[in-house]
N, C-alpha and C positions, 0 to 999 in steps of 0.2 A: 453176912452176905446181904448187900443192899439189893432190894428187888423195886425195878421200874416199870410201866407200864410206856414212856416214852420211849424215846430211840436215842436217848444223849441223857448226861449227868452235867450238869451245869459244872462249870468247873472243871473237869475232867475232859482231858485226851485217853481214849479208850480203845484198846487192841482188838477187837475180834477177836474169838476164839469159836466158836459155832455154836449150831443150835444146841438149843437143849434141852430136854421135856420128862416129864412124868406124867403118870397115868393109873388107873387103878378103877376097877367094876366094883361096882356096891349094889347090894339086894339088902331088903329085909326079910325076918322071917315070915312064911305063911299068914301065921295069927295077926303081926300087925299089918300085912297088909289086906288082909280081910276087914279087918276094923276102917283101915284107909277108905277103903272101896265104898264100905259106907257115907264116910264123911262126904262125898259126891255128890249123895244126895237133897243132903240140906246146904251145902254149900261152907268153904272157909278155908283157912290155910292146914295144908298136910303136916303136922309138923314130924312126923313122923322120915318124911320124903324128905323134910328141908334140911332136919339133922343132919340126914343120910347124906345130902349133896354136898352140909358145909364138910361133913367128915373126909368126903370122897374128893374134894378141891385140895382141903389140910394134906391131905398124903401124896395129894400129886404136885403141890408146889416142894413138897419134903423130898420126894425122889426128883425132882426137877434141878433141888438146891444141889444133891447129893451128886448128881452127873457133873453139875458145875463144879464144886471143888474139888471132882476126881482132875477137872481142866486145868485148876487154879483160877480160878476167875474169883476176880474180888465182886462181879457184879453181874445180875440178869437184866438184860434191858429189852423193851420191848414186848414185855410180859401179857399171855394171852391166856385164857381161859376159855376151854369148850365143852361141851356134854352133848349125850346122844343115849335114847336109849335102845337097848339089848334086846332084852326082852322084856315081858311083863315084870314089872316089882324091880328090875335091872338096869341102872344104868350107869355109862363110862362117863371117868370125868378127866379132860387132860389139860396141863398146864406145859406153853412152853412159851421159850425169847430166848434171846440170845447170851451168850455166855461173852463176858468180857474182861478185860485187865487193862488196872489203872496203869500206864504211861508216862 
């Protein structure tokens, strides 16, 4: 499955098929984010948090893939990436674009 960030594939005449997205909430456990909470105070990168988001992006470009070749789409164009958090220690990550077939 080719995935684009543009709206067109060089070379390619491309059918529409629609949108298409994945999505998925991620938390850590208590303990590491009490350890996080800390890291606040002297300042640096969470990596605990950043894990958590590249994990949380991986599964929702994976069900994003998964909708499309329920479509048959040879290809997602236009590919977006958003987050927002939930609650505390929680947030949603979703990935979508459009679903397409080469012509």
């Amino acid at each position: 499955m080719l995935i684009v960030t543009t709206d067109y594939i060089t070379g390619k005449d491309l059918e529409m098929l629609g949108l298409v997205k994945g999505s998925t909430i991620q938390t850590k456990n208590v303990g590491r984010d009490i350890s996080q909470s800390f890291k606040t105070l002297v300042g640096g990168e969470l990596k605990s948090y950043n894990e958590m988001m590249t994990d949380a992006r991986a599964l929702a470009t994976k069900r994003m893939v998964e909708e499309a070749e329920a479509l048959g789409a040879d290809a997602i164009v236009a590919v977006r990436y958003a987050s927002a958090a939930i609650m505390q220690g929680a947030a949603e990550a979703i990935a979508y674009g459009t679903a397409v077939k080469f012509i």
